[in-house]
Each structure stands twice: as structure tokens, then as C-alpha cells.
N, C-alpha and C positions, 0 to 999 in steps of 0.2 A: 445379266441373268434375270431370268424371271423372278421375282419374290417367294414364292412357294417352291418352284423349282428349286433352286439353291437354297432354302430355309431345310425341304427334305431333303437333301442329298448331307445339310450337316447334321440335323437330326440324326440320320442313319452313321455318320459317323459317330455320333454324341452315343447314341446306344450299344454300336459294336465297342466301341474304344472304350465303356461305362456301364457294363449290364447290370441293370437296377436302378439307372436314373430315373427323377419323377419327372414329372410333366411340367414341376414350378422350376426345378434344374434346366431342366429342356426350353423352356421360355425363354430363362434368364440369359443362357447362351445364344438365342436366336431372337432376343430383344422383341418378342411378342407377348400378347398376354395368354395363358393358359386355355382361354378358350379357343385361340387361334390353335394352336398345341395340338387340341383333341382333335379337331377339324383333319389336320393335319396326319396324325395318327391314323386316322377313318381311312383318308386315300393311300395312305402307306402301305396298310393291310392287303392291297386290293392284291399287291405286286411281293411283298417281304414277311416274313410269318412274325411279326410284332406280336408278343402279349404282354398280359399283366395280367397275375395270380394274385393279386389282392391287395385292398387298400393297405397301403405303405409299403409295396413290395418293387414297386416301380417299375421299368420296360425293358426288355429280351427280347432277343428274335431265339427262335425255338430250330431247332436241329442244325445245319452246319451251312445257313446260310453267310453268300459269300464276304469278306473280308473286307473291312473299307479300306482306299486305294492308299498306300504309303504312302505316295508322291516323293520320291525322295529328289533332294536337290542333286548336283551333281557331286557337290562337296557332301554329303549327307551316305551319298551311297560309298563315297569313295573310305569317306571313314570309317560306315559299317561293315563292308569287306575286308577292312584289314584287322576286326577285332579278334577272328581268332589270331593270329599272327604276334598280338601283344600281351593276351593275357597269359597267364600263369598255367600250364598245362597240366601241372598236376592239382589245380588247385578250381578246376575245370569241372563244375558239378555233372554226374550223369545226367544224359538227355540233352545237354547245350548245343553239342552239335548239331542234331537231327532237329531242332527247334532252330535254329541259323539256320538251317537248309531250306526249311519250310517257308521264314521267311524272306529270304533269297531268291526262292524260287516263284514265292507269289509275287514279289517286285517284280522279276524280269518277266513275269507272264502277263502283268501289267503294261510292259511297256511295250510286248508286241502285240498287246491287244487292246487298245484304248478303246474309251467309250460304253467298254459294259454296263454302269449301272443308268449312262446316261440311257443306253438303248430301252432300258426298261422303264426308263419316268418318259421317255419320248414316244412310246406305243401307247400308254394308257395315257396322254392328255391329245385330245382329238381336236381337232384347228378344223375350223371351214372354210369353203375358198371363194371368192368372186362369183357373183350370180351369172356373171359375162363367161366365166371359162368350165371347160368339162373338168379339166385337169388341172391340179395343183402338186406342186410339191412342196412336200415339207421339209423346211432347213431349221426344224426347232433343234436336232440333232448337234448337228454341224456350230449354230452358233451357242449354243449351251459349253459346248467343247471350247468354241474358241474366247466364249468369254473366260474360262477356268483357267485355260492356259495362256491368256491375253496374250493373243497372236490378233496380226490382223486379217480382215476380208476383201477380198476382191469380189465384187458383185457388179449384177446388172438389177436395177434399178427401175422403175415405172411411175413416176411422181404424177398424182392424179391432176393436182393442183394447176399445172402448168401443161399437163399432157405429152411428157416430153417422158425419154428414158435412155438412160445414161448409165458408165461405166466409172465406178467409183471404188475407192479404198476406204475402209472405215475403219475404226477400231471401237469393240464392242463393250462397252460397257456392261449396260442393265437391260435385260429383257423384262417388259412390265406389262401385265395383264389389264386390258381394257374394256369394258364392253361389248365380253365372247369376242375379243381378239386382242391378239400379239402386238407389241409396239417395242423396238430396239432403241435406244437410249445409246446414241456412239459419237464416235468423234469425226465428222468424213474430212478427208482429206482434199476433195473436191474443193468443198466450198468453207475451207478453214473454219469449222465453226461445231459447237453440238447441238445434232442435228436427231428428228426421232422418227425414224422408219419403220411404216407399217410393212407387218410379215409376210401378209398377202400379196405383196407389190413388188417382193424381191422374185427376179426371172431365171440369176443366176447367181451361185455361189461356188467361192474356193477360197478354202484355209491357209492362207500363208504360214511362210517359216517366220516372218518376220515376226518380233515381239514390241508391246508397247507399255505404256509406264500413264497411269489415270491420272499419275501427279495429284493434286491437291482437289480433283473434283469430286464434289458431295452431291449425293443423290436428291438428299433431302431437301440442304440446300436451293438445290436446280428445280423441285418440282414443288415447292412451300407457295402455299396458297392456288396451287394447280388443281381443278378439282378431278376432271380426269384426266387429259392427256398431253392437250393443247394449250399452251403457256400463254397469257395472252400479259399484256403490256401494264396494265390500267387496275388495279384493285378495288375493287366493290366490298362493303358491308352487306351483308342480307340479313333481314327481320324475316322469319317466316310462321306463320302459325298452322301446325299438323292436327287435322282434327281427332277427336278418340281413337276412333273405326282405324288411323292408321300411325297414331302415335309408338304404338306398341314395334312397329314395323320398321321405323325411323330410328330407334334405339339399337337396333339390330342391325342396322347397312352397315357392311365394312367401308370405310370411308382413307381417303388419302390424305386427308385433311382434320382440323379438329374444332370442329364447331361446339358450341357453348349448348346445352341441353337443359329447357327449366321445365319441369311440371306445374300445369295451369292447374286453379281447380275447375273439375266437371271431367278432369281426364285429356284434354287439347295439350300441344305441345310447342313452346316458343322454343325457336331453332334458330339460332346467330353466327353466323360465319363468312370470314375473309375471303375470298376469291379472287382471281386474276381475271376469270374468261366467265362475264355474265353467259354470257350463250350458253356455255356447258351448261352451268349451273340451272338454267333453267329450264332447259331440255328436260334433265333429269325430275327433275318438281313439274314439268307438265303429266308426267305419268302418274300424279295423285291427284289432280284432276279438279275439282270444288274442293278435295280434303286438304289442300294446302293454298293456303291465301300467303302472298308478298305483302310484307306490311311498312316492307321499306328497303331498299327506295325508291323515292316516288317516281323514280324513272321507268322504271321495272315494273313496275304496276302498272305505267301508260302501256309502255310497249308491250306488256303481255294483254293488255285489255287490248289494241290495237290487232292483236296478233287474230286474239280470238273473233273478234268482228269481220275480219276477213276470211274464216274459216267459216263462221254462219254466211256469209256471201256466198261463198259456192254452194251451200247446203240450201241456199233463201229457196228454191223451188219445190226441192223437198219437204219441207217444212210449211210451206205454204199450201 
């Protein structure tokens, strides 16, 4: 599941199941900080009529929007269908029945209509496709669901890397937001191993009956010291120094990782952080351009000095 996807879909439960929780409640269940929270709240609104009537009154949805999904197990429902059958009949407060019915009947109207609240976080987050193709489809749907209900997928597959595409079974973990794109976090059963496939890449999808079991895998774990996507072998320290102009800017990246932050004086910022995949990392720090100097290590310096020497080469005519 995507991080925000699934943070809002418990959020909405957090608030229907809680009306009047804060925003520091609302964190602490979805192990973000508050400001992630609000962010959060912002896109909620666009789709669920969320408010808040004032400081310390906490979060509501406003008129009779709809009910978060019971889920009930199968042992769960079978128990609750028999509660009238056990309790005391005269001892049966008015209104019980007709409050059982209603929630009876939103169960079973759940179960012959899966996917409603997915259908509405899956319209309002817009995915782009291949510059190569007119047409894309989108499976944010489909694996949102089957990560919830860990079932697995049968797909067709397009691996850039190798140019090849293939017919595989995966079982879906985590969908993770990258770079204005989707990346699945699964287990494929092709190539016994986990494996993280981009969204765009997938040609064909279907939901198996089958179910599976994440067993002991952590998320965290799996992508600790990953800066964006791609896992690399080898761990790096990086020294980096952010100049003023974009220090402010640097404090503010939501980040997967947790680099060490010192204020220089004059306003500059020393930025320290473990990494697996130099490449990533310095991809991302080419887009601040003279405002960010590597200060270690001194590998990293070469090869970004090298890098840029060869980009004045192609411009030498220009320039000249």
C-alpha cells in the first residue's frame, strides 16, 4: 500500500469510529508527525466533508457521510448474527433491533460491493504514463484492494532493465510513492525474492482468490538507508553543505530517511546522511546546483566534478 493511501483510508476510519479526535491522536495512530496530519487532512477534504469547529474540538465528517468498512472476519460476523438469539429479550433496550439491522445491513452491502472508498482515493490521485505510450491503465485500484485483502496478483510485467516481459504472481505488500510515481514493494514468486515494481510497467492485472501471509517482513527494515527507491548494496556517509538561499527548503523535504541537520552561522546548512545508492542521492542534490557543495566523500566530489566537466564538454561550443 501506498503510505498516504493507507495512512488516509485509517485516518477516515480514526475519525468515523472517534468524532472529535485531534490531529496529535490522529498522528499517534498513524505514527506521523502532526504536520504530516494536516497535509493529510488538506487532500481528505477534497473527497469527505472533514471539519473542525475549533481549537480543541477536534475532526468530524459533517452530514451522513459513509460508514468505515466493518470488515468483519468470518468468525466475527458469525458471532454478531447470533447476538440477538442470546440476549435477554425482555431486557432488550428500544431501538436495538433496528440499530442491528442497520448494521447488518451495511456489512452485507459491503460485501457485495467492495472497493467504495478505494474508488474515491483512486479518482482523485492522478498517475502519469510512459512518454512511449498513448494509453495507460490504471491498477492503483485493483492493487490498493489486494494489498488490504492480501490476496495475490497475477500480472504481466514489462522489466525495462532487461527488456523482456513476463507473466508473474506476486503478493503485494506496500505501494510506495516515488518521484511523481508509483512503485509496489511485493513478494514475486517468479523470481523467489522481494522484488519492487514500477506501476507504469505493469500490462496486465488479476486479483486472485488466493491469500498470503508478509510473515516477519518490515518495511522499514527493507528500505533503511534507501534514499529513494532503489536499494543499492554498499552504504555511503555524505557531508553536504546547503547554502542559505536553500537551507530553509532542505528542512522541509519529506525524506525516507533521517539525516542529521546543524545550523551554520551566516544561515548555510550541514546535512549528514547514510545512504545505500550514492547515484540516488546525488541525483537529488544535483537539482540545487552551486547551493549544495559534497564535502565528503571525497569520492563523490571527484565523480560529481567529473560528471560536470563532461557536461561543460558538450556545451564547450556554446560557451565558447
Amino acid at each position: 500500500m501506498t503510505d498516504k493511501v493507507i495512512r488516509i483510508l485509517k485516518m477516515i476510519n480514526a475519525i468515523q469510529s472517534t468524532p472529535g479526535i485531534t490531529a496529535s491522536e490522529l498522528a499517534f495512530r498513524c505514527e506521523v508527525s502532526v504536520r504530516t496530519v494536516y497535509r493529510d487532512l488538506e487532500l481528505m477534504s477534497h473527497f469527505a466533508p472533514v471539519t473542525n469547529q475549533g481549537r480543541g474540538t477536534g475532526y468530524r465528517f459533517l452530514g451522513k457521510f459513509f460508514m468505515y468498512p466493518l470488515d468483519f472476519t468470518e468468525q466475527e460476523e458469525m458471532a454478531f448474527s447470533l447476538l440477538p438469539s442470546i440476549l435477554n429479550q425482555e431486557k432488550i433496550p428500544p431501538g436495538f433491533h433496528t440499530a442491528y439491522d442497520k448494521v447488518m445491513g451495511k456489512h452485507l452491502n459491503e460485501k457485495s460491493r467492495p472497493g467504495g472508498v478505494l474508488e474515491n482515493i483512486a479518482d482523485i490521485i492522478q498517475m502519469g504514463k510512459p512518454a512511449y505510450r498513448k494509453e495507460s491503465r490504471n491498477f492503483l485500484q485493483p492493487i490498493i484492494a489486494a494489498i488490504l485483502e492480501q490476496r495475490r496478483i497475477r500480472t504481466v510485467y514489462h522489466s525495462q532493465s532487461r527488456n523482456a516481459t513476463t507473466e508473474r504472481e506476486i503478493d503485494p505488500y506496500y505501494l510506495i510513492p516515488r518521484d511523481q510515481r508509483f512503485y509496489l514493494i511485493a513478494y514475486c514468486h517468479l523470481q523467489q525474492d522481494i522484488r519492487t515494481f514500477r506501476m507504469s510497467r505493469f500490462q496486465h492485472m488479476e486479483v486472485m482468490e488466493t491469500v498470503f501471509d508478509k510473515g516477519k517482513f518490515n518495511i522499514k527494515s527493507y528500505l533503511k538507508n534507501t534514499w529513494s527507491i532503489d536499494r543499492g548494496s554498499k552504504n555511503t556517509r555524505f557531508k553536504v553543505r546547503f547554502q542559505p538561499e536553500v537551507a530553509r527548503y532542505i528542512k522541509e523535504e519529506e525524506l525516507f530517511v533521517h539525516p542529521r541537520m546543524t545550523d551554520e552561522p551566516g544561515g548555510s546548512l550541514l546535512f549528514e546522511v547514510t545512504v545505500n545508492n550514492s547515484k540516488e542521492f546525488t541525483k537529488w542534490l544535483m537539482q540545487y546546483g552551486p547551493n549544495a557543495e559534497i564535502l565528503e566523500p571525497a569520492s563523490a566530489r571527484t565523480e560529481l566534478k567529473a560528471q560536470l566537466e563532461s557536461w561543460v564538454g558538450i556545451y564547450h561550443e556554446l560557451l565558447n
